[in-house]
GUGUBA-477618 format. One record per residue: chain; z, y, x of N, C-alpha, C, O, CB in turn; residue in three letters; residue number from 0. Coordinates in steps of 0.05 Angstrom, whole numbers. Glycine has a CB too. Layout:
! residues N
[node A,[Z,Y,X],[Z,Y,X],[Z,Y,X],[Z,Y,X],[Z,Y,X],ala,NUM] ...
! end
This chain:
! residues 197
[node A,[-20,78,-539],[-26,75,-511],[-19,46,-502],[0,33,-512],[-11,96,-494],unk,0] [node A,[-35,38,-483],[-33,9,-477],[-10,12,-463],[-3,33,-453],[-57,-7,-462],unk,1] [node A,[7,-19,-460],[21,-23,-439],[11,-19,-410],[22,-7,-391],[29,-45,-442],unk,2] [node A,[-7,-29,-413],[-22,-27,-378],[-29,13,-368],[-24,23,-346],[-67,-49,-380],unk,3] [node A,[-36,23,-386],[-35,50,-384],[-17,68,-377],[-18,89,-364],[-39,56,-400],unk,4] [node A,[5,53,-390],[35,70,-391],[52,56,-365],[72,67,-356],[55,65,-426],unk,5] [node A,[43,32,-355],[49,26,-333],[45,44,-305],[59,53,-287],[39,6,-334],unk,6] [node A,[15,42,-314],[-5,67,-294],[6,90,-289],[8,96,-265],[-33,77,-307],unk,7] [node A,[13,107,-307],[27,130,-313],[52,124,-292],[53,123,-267],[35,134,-346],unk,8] [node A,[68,120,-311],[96,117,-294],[94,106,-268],[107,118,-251],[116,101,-308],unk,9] [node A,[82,87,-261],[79,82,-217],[68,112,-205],[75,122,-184],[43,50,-204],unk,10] [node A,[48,122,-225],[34,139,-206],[58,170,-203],[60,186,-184],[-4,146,-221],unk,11] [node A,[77,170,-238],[93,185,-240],[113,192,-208],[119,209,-191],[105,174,-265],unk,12] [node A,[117,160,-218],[145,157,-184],[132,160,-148],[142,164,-125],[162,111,-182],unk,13] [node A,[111,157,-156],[93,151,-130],[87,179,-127],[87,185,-103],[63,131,-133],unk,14] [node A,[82,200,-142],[70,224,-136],[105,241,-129],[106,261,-114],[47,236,-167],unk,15] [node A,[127,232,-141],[141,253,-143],[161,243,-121],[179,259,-115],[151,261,-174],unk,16] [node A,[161,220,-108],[172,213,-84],[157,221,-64],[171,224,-44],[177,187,-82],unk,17] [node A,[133,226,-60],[124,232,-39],[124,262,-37],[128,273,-16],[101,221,-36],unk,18] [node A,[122,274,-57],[122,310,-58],[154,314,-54],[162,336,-44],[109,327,-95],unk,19] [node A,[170,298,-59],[199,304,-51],[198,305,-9],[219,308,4],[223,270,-67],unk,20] [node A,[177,303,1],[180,297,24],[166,336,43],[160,347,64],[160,262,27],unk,21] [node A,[169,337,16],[154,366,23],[132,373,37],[122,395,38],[169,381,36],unk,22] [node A,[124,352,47],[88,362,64],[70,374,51],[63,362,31],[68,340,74],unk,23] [node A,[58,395,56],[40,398,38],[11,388,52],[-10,398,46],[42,428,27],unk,24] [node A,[15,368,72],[-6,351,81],[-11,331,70],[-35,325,67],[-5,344,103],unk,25] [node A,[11,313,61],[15,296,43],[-2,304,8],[-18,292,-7],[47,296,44],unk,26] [node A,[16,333,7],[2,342,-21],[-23,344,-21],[-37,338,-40],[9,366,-32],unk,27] [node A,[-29,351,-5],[-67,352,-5],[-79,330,-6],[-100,332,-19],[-82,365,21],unk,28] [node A,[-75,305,4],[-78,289,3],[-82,266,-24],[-101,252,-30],[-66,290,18],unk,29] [node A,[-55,270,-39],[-50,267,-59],[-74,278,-87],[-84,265,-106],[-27,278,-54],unk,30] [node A,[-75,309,-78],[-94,322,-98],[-120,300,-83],[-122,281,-99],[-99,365,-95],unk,31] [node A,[-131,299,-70],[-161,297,-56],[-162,266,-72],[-181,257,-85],[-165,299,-12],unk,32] [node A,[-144,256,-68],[-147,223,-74],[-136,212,-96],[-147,194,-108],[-136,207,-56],unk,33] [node A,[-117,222,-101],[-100,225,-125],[-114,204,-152],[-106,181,-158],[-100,261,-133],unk,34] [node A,[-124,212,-158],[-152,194,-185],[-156,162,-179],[-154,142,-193],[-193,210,-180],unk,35] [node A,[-165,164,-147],[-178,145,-132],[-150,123,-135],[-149,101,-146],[-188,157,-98],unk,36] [node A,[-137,134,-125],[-109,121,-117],[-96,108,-130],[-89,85,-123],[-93,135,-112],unk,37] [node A,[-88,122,-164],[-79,114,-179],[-87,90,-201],[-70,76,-212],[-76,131,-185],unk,38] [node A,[-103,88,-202],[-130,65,-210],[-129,40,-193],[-128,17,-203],[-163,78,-203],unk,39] [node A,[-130,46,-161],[-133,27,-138],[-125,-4,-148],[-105,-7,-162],[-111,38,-111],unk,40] [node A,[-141,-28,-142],[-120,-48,-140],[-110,-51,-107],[-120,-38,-88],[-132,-78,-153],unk,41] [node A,[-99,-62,-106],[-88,-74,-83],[-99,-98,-64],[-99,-102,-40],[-67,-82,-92],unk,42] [node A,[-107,-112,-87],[-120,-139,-70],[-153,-147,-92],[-157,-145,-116],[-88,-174,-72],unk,43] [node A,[-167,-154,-76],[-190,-162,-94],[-197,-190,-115],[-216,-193,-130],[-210,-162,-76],unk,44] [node A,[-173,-209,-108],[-174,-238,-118],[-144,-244,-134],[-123,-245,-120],[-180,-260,-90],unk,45] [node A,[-142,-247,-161],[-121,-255,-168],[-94,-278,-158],[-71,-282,-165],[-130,-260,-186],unk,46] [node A,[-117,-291,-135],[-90,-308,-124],[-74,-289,-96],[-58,-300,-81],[-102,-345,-110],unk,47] [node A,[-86,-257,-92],[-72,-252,-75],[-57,-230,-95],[-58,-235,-119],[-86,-245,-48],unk,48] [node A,[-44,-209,-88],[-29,-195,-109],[-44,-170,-120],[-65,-161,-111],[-1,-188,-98],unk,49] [node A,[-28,-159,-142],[-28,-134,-148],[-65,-123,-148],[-74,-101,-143],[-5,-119,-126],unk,50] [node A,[-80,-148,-155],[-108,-145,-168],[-124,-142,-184],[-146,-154,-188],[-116,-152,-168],unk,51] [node A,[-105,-111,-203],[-115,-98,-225],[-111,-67,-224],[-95,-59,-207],[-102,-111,-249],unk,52] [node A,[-120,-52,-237],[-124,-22,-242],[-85,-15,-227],[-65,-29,-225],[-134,-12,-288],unk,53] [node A,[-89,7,-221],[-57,15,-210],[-44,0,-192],[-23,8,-182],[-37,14,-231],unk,54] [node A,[-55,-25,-183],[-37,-40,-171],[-32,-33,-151],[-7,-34,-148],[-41,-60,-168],unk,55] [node A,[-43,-25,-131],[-38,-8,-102],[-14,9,-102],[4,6,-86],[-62,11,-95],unk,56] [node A,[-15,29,-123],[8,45,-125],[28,27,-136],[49,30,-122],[5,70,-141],unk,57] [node A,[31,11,-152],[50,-10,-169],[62,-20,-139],[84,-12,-132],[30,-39,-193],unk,58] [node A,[50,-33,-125],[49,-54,-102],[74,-31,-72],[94,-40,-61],[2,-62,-90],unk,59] [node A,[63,-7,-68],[77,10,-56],[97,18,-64],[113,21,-46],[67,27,-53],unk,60] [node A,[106,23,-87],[131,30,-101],[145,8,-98],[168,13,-91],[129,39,-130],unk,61] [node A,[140,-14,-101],[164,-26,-103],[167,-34,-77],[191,-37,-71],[168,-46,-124],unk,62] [node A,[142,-40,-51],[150,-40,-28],[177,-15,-22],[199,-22,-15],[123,-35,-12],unk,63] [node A,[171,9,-26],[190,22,-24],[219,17,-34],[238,14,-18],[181,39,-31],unk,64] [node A,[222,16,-53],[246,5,-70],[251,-12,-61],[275,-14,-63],[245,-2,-95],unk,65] [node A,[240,-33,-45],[251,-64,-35],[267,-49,-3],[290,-47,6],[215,-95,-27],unk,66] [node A,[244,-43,2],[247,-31,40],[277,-2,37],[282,8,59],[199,-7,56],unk,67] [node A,[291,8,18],[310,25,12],[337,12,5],[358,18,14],[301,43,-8],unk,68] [node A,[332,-8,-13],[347,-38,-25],[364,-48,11],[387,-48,20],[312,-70,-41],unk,69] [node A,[340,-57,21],[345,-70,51],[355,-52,68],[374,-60,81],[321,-82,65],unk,70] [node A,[347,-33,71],[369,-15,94],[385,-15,84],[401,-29,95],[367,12,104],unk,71] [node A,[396,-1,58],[424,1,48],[441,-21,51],[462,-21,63],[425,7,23],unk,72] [node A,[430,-42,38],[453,-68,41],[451,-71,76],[472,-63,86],[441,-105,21],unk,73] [node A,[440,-76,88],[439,-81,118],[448,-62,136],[452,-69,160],[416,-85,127],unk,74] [node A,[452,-38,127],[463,-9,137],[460,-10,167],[475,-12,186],[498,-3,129],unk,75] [node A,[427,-7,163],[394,-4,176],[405,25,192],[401,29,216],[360,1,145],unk,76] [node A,[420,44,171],[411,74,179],[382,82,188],[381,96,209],[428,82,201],unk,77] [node A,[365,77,180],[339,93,183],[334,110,160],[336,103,136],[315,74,187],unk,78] [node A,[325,136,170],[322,156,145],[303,156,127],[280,149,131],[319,181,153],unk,79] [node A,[311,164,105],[306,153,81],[278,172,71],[267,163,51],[333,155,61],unk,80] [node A,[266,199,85],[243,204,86],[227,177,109],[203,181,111],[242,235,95],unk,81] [node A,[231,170,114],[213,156,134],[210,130,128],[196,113,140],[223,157,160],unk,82] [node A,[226,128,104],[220,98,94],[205,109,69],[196,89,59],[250,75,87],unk,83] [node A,[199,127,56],[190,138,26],[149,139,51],[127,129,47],[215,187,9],unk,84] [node A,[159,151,69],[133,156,81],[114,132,82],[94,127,69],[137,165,107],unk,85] [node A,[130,118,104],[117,83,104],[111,64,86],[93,48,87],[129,66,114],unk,86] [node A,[133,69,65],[130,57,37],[109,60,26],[95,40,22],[146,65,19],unk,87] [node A,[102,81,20],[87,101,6],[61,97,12],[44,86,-3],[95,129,12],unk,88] [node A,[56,106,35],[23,105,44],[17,87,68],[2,93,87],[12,137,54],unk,89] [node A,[34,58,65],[23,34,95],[-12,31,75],[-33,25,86],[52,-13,101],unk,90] [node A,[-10,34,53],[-42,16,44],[-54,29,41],[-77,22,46],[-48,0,22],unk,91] [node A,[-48,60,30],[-65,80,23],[-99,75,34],[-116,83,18],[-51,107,36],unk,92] [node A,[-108,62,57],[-130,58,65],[-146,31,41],[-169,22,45],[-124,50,97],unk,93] [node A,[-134,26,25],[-149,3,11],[-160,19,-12],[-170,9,-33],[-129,-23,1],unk,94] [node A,[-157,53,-4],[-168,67,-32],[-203,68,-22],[-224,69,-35],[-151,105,-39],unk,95] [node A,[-197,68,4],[-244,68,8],[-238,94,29],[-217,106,31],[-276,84,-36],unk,96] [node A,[-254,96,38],[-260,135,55],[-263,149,36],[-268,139,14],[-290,145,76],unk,97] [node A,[-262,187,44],[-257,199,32],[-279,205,4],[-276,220,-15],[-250,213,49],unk,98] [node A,[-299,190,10],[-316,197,-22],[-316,166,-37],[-313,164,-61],[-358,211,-16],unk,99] [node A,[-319,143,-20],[-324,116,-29],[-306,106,-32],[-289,108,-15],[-336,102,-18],unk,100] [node A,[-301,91,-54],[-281,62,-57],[-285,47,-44],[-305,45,-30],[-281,47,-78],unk,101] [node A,[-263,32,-44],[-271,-3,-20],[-272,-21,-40],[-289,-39,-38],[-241,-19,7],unk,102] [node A,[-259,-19,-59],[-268,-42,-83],[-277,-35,-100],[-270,-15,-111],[-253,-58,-95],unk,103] [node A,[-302,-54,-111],[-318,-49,-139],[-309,-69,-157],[-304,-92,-150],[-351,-51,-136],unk,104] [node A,[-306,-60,-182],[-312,-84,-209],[-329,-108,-193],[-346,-103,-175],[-337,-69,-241],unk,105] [node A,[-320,-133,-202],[-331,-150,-192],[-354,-159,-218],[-346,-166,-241],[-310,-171,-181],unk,106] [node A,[-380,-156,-210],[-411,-152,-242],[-410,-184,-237],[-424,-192,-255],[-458,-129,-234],unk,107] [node A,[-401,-203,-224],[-400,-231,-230],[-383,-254,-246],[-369,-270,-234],[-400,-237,-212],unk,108] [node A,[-389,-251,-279],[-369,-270,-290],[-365,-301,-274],[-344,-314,-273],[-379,-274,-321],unk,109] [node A,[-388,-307,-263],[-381,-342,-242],[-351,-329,-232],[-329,-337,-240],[-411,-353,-203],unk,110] [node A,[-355,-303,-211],[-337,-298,-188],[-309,-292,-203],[-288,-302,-194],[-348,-270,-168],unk,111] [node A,[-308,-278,-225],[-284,-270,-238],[-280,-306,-257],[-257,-312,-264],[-290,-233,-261],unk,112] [node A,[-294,-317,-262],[-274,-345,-287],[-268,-357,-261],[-244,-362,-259],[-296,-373,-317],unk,113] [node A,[-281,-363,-242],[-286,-392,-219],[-269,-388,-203],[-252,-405,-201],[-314,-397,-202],unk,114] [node A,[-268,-367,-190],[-249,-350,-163],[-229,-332,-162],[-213,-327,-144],[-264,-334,-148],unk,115] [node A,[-231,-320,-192],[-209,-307,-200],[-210,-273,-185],[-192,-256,-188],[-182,-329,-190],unk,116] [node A,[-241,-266,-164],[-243,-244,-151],[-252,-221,-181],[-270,-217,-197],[-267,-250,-123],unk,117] [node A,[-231,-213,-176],[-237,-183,-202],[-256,-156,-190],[-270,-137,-198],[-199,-165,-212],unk,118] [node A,[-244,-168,-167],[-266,-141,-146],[-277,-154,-125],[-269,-176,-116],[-248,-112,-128],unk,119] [node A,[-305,-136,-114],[-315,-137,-87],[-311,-117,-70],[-301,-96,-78],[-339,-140,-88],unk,120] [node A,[-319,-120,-40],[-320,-103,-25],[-350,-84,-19],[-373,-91,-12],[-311,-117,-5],unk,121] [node A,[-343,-66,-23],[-362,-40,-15],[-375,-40,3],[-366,-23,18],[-353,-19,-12],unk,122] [node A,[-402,-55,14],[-415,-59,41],[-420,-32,49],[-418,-27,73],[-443,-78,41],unk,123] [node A,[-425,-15,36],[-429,12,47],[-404,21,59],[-411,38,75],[-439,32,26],unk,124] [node A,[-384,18,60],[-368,33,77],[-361,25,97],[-359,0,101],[-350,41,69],unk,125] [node A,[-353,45,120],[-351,32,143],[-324,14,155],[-301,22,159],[-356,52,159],unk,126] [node A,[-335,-13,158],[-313,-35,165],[-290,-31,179],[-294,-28,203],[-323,-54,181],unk,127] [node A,[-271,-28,174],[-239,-24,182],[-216,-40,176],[-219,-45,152],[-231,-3,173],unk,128] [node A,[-200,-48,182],[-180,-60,170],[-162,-43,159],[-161,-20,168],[-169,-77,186],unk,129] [node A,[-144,-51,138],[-133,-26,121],[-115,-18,132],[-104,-2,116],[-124,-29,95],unk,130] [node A,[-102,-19,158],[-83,-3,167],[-94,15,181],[-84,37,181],[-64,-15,181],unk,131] [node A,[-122,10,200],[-137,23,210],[-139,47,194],[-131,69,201],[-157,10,214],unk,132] [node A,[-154,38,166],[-172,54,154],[-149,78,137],[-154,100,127],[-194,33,133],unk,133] [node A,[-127,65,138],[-100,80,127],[-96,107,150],[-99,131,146],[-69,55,127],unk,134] [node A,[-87,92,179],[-81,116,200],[-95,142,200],[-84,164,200],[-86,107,227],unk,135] [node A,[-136,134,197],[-148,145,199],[-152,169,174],[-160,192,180],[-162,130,207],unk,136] [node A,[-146,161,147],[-139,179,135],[-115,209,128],[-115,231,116],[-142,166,126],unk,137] [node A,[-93,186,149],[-70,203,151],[-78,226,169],[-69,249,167],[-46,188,161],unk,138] [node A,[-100,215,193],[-102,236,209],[-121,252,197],[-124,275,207],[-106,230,235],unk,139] [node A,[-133,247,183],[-160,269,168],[-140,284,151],[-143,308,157],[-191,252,144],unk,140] [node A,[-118,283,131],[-102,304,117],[-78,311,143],[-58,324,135],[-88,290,82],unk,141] [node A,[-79,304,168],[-62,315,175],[-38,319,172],[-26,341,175],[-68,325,175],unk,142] [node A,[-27,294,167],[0,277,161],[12,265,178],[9,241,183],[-2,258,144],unk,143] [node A,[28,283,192],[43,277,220],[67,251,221],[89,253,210],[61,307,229],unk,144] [node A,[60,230,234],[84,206,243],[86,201,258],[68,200,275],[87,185,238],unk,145] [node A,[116,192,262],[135,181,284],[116,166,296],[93,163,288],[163,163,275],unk,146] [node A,[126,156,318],[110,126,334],[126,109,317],[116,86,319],[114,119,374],unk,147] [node A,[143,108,304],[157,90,291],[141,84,262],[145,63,251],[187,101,288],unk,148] [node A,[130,95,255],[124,102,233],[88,91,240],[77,72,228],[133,136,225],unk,149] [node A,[81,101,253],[59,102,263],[51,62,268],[31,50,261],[63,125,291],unk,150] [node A,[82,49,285],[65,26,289],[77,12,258],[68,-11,253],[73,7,322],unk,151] [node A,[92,23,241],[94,7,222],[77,-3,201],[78,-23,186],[107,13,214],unk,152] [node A,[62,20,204],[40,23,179],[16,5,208],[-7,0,201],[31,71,163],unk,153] [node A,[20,1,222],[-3,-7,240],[-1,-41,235],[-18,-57,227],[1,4,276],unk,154] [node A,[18,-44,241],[19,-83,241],[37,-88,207],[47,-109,200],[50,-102,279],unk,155] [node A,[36,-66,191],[37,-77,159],[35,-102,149],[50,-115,135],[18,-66,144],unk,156] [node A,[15,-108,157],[-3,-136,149],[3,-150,155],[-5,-169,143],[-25,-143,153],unk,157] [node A,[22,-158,178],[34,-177,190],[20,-187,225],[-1,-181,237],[33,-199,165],unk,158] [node A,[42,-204,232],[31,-201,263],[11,-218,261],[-8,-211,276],[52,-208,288],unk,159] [node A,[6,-238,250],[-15,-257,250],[-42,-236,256],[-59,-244,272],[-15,-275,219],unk,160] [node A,[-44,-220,248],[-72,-213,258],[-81,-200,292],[-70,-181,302],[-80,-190,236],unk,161] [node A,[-98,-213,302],[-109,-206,333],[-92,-179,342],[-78,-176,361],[-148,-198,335],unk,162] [node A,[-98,-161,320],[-96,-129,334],[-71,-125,336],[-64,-111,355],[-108,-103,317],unk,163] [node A,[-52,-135,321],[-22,-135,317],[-4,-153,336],[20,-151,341],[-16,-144,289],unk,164] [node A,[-20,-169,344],[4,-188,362],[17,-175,389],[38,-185,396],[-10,-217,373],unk,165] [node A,[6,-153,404],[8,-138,420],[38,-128,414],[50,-119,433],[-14,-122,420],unk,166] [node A,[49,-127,391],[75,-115,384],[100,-128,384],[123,-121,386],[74,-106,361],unk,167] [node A,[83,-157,381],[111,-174,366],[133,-175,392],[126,-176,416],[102,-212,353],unk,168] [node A,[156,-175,384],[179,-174,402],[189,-154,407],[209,-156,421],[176,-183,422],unk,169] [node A,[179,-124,397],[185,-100,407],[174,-80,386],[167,-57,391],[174,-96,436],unk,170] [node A,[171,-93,355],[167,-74,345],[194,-61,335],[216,-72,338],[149,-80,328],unk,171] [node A,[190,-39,326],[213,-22,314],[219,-34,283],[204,-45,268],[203,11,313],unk,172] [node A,[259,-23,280],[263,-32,256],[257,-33,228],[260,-48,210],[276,-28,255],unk,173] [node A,[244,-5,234],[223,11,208],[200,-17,200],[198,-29,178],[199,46,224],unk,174] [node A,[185,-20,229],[162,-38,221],[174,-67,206],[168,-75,184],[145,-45,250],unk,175] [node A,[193,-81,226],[210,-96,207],[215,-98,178],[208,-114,161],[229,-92,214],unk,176] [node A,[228,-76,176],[237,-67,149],[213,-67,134],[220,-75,112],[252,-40,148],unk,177] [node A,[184,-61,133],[168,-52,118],[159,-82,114],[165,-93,94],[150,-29,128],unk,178] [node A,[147,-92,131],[139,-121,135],[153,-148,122],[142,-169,114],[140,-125,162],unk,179] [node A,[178,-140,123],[191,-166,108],[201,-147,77],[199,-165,60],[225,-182,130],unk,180] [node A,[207,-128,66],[197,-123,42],[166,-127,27],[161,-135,5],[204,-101,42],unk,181] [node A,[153,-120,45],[125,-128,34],[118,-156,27],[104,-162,8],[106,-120,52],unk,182] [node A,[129,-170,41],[122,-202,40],[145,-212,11],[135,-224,-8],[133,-222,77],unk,183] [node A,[170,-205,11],[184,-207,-3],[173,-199,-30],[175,-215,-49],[202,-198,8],unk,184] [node A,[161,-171,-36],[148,-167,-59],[121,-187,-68],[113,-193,-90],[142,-138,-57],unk,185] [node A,[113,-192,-48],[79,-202,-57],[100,-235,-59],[90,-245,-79],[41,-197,-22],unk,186] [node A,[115,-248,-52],[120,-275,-57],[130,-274,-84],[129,-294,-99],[138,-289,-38],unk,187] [node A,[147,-239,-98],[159,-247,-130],[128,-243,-139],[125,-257,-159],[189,-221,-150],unk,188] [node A,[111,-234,-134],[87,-223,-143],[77,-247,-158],[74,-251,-182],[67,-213,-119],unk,189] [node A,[74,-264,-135],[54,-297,-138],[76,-317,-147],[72,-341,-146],[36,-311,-102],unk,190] [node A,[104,-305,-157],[109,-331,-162],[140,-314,-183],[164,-311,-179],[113,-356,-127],unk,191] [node A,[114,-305,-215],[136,-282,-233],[157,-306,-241],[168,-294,-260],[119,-262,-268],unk,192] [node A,[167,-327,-240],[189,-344,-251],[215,-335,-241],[236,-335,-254],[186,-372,-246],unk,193] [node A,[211,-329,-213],[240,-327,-200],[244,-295,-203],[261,-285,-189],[243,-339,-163],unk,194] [node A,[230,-279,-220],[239,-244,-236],[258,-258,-257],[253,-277,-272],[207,-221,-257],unk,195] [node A,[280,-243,-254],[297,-246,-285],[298,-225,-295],[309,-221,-316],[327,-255,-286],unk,196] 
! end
């Protein structure tokens, strides 16, 4: 078995069995329905942004999690530790596509993959969303109940720089904090593996 396989395995291992530790079985359904989709996912479509190969999405969430659990503890955050497995877990879940379509395809262009480094494209057929959007909206189709805390974390994920998100800044919650500067923190060891020991 390849390394990359057994990688696959084990993210999707920890990813499936942290979230079923949360007992929803809204979550679990979810999981079953997408589950395949999910585990495969990359994360980003261009090698200069992160985690832009088979598994990476789940790879990319786990350790958001692990970073965002790391940081409350040393900072003694006290925010509960289902609610950081939650946010952790599924802020991207929307970069898997709607419920029958992917959002990213194999990229069929060797120019686009030697020149640009894009391993994937975007799926014109599905309908345009941004991935926190397209994340909420799935949570509410399996019927996966969150905090407002929870709710705006996974909403401005991406950071405030974007239009829809600036509405928050100054008053978001610690959760969103917490998720947002682990995430950035992971995607900077991401793009830059020298400073991993």
């Amino acid at each position: 078995m390849s390394k990359d396989i057994e990688r696959i395995e084990a993210n999707w291992e920890t990813y499936n069995k942290l979230l079923r530790r949360l007992c929803d079985n809204n979550i679990n359904e979810l999981l079953e329905s997408l589950g395949e989709r999910l585990c495969m996912c990359p994360a980003s479509p261009r090698l200069s942004d992160y985690s832009a190969h088979p598994g990476g999405l789940i790879e990319h969430m786990v350790l958001v999690t692990s970073q965002m659990r790391n940081l409350n503890e040393s900072l003694g955050l006290q925010i509960p530790v289902n609610s950081i497995i939650k946010t952790g877990l599924l802020h991207d879940i929307g970069k898997v596509g709607d419920l029958n379509r992917p959002l990213f395809y194999d990229q069929d262009s060797s120019w686009h993959r030697e020149n640009l480094g894009q391993m994937y494209k975007y799926n014109d057929e599905i309908q345009k969303m941004s991935s926190s959007h397209r994340t909420l909206c799935l949570l509410q189709h399996f019927g996966v109940k969150i905090t407002q805390d929870e709710w705006i974390a996974i909403q401005i994920s991406g950071g405030s720089h974007f239009e829809e998100n600036r509405f928050y800044v100054g008053s978001e919650p610690t959760l969103a904090m917490l998720l947002q500067k682990a995430k950035a923190f992971v995607i900077h060891l991401e793009k830059n593996p020298h400073l991993k020991k």
